[in-house]
C-alpha positions in Angstrom: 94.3 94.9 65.1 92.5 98.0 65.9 89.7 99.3 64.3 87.6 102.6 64.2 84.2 102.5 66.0 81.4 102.2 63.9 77.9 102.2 64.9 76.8 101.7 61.4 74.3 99.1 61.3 73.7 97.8 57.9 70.2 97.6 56.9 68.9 94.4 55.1 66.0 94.8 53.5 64.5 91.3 53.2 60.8 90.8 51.3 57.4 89.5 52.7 56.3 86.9 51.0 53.5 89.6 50.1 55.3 92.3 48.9 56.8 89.1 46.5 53.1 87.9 45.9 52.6 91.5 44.6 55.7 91.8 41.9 54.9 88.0 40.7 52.7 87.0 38.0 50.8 84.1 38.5 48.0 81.9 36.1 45.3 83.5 37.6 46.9 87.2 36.5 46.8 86.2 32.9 43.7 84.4 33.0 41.8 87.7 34.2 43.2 89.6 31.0 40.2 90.4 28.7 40.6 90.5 24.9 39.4 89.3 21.7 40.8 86.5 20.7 40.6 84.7 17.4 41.5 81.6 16.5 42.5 80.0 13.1 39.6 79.5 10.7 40.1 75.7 8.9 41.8 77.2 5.6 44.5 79.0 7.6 44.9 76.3 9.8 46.0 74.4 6.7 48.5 77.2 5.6 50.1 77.3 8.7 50.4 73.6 9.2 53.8 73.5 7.9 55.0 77.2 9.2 57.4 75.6 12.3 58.1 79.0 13.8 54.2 80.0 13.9 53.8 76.4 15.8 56.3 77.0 18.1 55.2 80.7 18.9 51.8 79.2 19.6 53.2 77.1 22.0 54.7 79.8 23.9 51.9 81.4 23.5 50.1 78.5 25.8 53.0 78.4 27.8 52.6 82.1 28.7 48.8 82.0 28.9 49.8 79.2 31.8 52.0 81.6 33.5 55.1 80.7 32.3 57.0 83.6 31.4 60.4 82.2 30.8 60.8 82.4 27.5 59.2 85.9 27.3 62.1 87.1 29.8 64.4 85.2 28.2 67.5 86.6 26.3 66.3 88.7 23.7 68.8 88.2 21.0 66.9 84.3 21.3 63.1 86.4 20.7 64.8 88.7 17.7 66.4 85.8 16.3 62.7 83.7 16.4 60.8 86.5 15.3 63.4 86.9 11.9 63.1 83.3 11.0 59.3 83.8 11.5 59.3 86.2 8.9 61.4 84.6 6.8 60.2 81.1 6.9 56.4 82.6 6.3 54.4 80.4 4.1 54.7 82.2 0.4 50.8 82.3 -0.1 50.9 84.2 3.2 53.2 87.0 2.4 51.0 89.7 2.0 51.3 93.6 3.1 48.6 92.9 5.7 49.9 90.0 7.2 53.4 91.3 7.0 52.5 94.8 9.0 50.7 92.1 12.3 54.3 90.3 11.8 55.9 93.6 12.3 53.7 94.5 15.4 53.9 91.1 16.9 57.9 91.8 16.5 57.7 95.2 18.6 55.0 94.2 20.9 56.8 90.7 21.4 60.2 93.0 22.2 58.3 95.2 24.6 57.2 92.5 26.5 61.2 91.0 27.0 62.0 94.3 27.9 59.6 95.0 30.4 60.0 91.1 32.1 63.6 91.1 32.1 62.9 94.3 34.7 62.7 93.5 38.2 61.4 97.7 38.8 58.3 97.3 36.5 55.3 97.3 38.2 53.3 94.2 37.6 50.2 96.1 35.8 52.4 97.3 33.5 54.2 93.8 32.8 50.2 92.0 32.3 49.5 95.3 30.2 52.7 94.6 27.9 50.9 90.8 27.8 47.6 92.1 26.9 48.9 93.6 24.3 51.4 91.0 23.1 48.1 88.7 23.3 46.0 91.2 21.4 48.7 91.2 18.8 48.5 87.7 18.2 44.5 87.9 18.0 45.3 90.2 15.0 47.8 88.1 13.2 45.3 85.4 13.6 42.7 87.6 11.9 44.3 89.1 9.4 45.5 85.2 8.1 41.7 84.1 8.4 40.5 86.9 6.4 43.1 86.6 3.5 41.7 83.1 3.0 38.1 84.3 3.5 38.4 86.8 1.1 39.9 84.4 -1.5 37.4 82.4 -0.8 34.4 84.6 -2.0 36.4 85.2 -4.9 35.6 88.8 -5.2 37.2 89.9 -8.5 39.3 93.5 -8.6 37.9 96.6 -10.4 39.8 97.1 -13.6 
């Protein structure tokens, strides 16, 4: 066998284990994000109790605040199908406008973030700003259910 000469060399591009450090995501990353966060008040507490798909997003929630991203960059027909049965499996006391529209933000923020994780070319800012916002999100669902119950709480009576 004969063979044309070739002084091609091929190059291989191989990683420092710094230029990896930089791309990864670690605890310390998620830790150093700076929000508001609010937790459940007693009464909502109580009304979520029984709303499985709100326990188990709090779960991944931890998980991710641990800097596990695994089921955030996960298939995301698994995080659509989640967030429907979220919605649909809502506590009926909880279906209000409000809490509805922080459902429907959580679902696009919570999309974003799969998006942007599943990428190996997004620049890691970018990836702990789609978390900061997915965690910010959260806050806000958590808010808007605590002030629904607050609300009925003081009893306020409509205008007629």
């Amino acid at each position: 066998m004969t063979s044309c000469k070739s002084d091609k060399v091929s190059e291989v591009n191989v990683e420092t284990q710094e230029q990896i450090d930089a791309k990864t995501i670690f605890k310390k990353d998620i830790e150093s994000i700076r929000y508001d966060e609010f937790g459940l008040s007693s009464d909502s507490q109580k009304a979520v109790n029984d709303w499985q798909k709100f326990q188990e997003l709090n779960i991944q929630i931890d998980l991710l605040k641990n800097g596990d991203l695994a089921y955030f960059s996960g298939d995301p027909l698994i995080i659509k199908t989640f967030l429907q049965e979220l919605r649909t499996e809502m506590p009926k006391q909880l279906r209000t406008n409000e809490i509805s529209a922080r459902i429907t933000a959580l679902d696009t923020k919570t999309q974003k973030l799969n998006s942007l994780l599943r990428l190996a070319n997004i620049d890691k800012q970018e990836k702990l700003n789609a978390i900061r916002e997915f965690f910010v999100t959260t806050s806000n669902l958590n808010l808007q259910i605590n002030k629904k119950f607050e609300f009925e709480k003081n009893n306020v009576p409509k205008p007629q």
